[in-house]
C-alpha positions as CSV (number, residue, x, y, z in Angstrom):
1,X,-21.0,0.0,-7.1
2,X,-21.6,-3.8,-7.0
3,X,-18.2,-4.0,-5.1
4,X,-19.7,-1.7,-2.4
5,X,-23.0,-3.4,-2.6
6,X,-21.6,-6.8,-1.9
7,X,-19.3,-5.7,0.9
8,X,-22.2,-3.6,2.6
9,X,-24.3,-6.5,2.3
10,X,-21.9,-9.4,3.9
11,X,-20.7,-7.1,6.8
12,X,-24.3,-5.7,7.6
13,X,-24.7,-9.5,8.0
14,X,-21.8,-9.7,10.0
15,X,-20.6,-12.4,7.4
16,X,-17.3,-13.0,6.8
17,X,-15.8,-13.3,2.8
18,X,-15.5,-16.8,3.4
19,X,-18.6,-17.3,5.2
20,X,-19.9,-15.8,1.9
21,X,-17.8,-17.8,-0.1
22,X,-19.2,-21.1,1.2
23,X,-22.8,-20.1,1.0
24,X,-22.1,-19.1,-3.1
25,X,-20.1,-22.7,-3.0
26,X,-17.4,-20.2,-4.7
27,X,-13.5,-19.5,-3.3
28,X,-13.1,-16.4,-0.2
29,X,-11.0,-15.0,-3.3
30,X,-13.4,-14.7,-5.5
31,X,-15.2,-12.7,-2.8
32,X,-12.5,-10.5,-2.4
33,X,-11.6,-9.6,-6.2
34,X,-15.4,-8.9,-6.4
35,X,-15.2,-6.6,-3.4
36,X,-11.9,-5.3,-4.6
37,X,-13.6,-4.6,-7.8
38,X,-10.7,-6.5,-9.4
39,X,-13.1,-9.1,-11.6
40,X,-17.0,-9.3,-11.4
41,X,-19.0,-11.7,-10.4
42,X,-21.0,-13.6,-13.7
43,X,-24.5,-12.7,-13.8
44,X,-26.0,-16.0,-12.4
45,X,-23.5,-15.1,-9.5
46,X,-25.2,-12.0,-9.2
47,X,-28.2,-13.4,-9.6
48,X,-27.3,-16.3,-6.7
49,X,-25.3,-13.3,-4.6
50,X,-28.9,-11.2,-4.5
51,X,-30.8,-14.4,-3.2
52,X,-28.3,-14.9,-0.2
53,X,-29.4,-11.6,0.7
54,X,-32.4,-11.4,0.0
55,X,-32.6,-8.4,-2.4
56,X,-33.0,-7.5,-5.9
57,X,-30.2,-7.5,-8.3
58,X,-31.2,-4.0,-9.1
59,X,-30.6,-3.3,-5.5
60,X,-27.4,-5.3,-5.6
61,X,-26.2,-2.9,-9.0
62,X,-27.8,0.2,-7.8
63,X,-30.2,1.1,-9.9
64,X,-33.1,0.6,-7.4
65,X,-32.6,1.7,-4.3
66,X,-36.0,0.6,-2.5
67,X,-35.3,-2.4,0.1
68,X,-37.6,-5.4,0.0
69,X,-38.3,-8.4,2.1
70,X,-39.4,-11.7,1.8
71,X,-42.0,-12.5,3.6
72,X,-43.3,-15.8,1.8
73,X,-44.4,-18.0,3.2
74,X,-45.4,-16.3,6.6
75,X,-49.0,-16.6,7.7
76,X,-50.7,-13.4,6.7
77,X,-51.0,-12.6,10.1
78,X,-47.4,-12.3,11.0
79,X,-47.4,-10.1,7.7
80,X,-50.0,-7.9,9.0
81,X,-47.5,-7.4,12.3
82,X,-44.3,-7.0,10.7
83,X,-46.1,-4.2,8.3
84,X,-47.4,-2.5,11.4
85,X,-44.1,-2.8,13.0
86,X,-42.3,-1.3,9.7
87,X,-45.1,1.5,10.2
88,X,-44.4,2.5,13.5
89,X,-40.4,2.5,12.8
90,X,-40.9,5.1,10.5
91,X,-43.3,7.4,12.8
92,X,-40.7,7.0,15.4
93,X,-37.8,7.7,13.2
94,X,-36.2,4.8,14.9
95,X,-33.5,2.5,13.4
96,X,-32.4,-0.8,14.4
């Protein structure tokens, strides 16, 4: 599942493995024997892995499925907008 996550994640970002590699100051094959499932990642890399997407590490393991995003530092205004544009996304049933 972390495998999956972790691939999902970099492509969705259009990242490639050593894109990812360089960001996690790690080697493009560590990236690829963690999505080949062949070793996995120590948890601080999981840990530093969730921050360079921006989600949980229960997200990244699977054990929550909810998607969060940071929003800190924003003004609370642009908050407000980006809730109401979240909102009307899911009246519409639109996906980006």
């Amino acid at each position: 599942m972390l495998n999956q996550q972790i691939r999902l994640m970099r492509l969705s970002r259009k990242m490639s493995q050593v894109e990812l590699a360089k960001e996690l100051n790690v080697t493009k094959q560590s990236v690829s024997n963690w999505e080949n499932d062949n070793i996995q990642p120590s948890v601080e890399m999981v840990m530093k892995i969730a921050k360079v997407f921006s989600v949980s590490v229960d997200y990244l393991l699977g054990t929550d499925q909810h998607v969060y995003i940071d929003v800190s530092g924003l003004p609370e205004g642009v908050i407000s907008h980006l809730r109401q544009l979240v909102d009307d996304l899911r009246k519409t049933g639109e996906s980006c």
